[in-house]
C-alpha positions as CSV (number, residue, x, y, z in Angstrom):
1,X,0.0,0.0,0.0
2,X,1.4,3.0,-1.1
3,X,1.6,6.6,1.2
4,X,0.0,9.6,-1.0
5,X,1.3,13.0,0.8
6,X,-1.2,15.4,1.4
7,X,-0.9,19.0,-0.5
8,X,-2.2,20.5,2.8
9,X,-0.1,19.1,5.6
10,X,-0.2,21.9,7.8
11,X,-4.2,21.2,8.5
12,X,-5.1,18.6,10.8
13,X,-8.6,16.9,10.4
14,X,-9.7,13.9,11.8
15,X,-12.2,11.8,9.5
16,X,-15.8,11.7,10.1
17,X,-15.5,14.3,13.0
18,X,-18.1,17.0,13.2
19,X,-15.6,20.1,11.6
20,X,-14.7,17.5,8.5
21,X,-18.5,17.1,8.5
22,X,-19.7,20.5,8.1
23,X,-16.7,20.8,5.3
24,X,-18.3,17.9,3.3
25,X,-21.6,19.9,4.0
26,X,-20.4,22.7,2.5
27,X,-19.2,21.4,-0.3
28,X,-22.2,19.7,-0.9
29,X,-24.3,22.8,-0.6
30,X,-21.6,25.0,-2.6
31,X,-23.8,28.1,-1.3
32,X,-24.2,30.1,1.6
33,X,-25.5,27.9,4.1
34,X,-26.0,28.6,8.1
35,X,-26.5,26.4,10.9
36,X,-30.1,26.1,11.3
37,X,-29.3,24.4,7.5
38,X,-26.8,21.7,9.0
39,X,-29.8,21.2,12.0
40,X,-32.1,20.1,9.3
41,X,-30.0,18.0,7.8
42,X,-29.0,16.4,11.0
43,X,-30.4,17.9,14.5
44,X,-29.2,15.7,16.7
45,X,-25.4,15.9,15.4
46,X,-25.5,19.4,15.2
47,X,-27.5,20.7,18.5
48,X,-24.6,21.6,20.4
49,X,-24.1,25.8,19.2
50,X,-21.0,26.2,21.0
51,X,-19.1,23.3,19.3
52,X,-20.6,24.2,15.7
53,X,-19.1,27.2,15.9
54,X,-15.6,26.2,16.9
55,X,-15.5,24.1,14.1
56,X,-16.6,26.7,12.2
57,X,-13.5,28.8,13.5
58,X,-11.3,26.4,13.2
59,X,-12.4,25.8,9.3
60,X,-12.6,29.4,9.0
61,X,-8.8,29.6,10.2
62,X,-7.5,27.1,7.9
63,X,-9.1,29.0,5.2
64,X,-11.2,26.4,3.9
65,X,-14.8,28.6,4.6
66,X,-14.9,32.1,4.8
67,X,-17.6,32.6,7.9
68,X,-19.4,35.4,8.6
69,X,-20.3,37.9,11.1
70,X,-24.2,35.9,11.0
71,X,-23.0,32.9,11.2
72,X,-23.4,31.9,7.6
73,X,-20.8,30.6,6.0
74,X,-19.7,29.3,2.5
75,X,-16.8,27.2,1.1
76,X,-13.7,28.6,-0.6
77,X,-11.6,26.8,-3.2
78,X,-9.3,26.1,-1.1
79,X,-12.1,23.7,0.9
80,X,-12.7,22.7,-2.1
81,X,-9.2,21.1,-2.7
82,X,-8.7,20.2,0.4
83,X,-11.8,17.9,0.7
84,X,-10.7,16.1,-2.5
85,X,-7.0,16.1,-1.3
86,X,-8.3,14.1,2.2
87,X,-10.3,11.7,0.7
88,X,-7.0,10.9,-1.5
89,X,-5.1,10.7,1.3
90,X,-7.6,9.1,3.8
91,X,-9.6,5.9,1.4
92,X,-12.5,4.6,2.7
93,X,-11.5,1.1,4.6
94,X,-12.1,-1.8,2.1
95,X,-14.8,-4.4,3.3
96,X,-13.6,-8.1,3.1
């Protein structure tokens, strides 16, 4: 099994978490999306405000969203990258 390098190795994510989730939202969405959007997509996942928005920070300092002062929020092309750089980086486990 061969190692692939990510092209963004100064950005830790960890797979599946809820900041790597809202990123896959948002590229999904590709629009200006806000929180009460990722509650109706999942409520119980995303019912906790406070850690929402430090993921939302923490994207937001990485420069993968650019957030706003409403708490809106869209994806920049750098997410963009980055999203397809992780899942080159990070495969799905194979089922035997």
């Amino acid at each position: 099994m061969q190692i692939v390098k990510s092209r963004f190795p100064e950005i830790n994510m960890v797979k599946n978490s809820l900041t790597h989730d809202i990123l896959l939202i948002s590229k999904f969405y590709d629009r200006l999306i806000d929180i009460q959007d990722l509650k109706e997509i999942n409520n119980k996942k995303f019912n906790h405000f406070s850690h929402v928005k430090r993921s939302l920070f923490k994207l937001s300092l990485d420069n993968l969203i650019i957030l706003n002062d409403d708490n809106t929020w869209r994806i920049t092309s750098k997410g963009v990258a980055f999203v397809y750089d992780f899942a080159k980086c990070n495969p799905a486990k194979q089922e035997e």
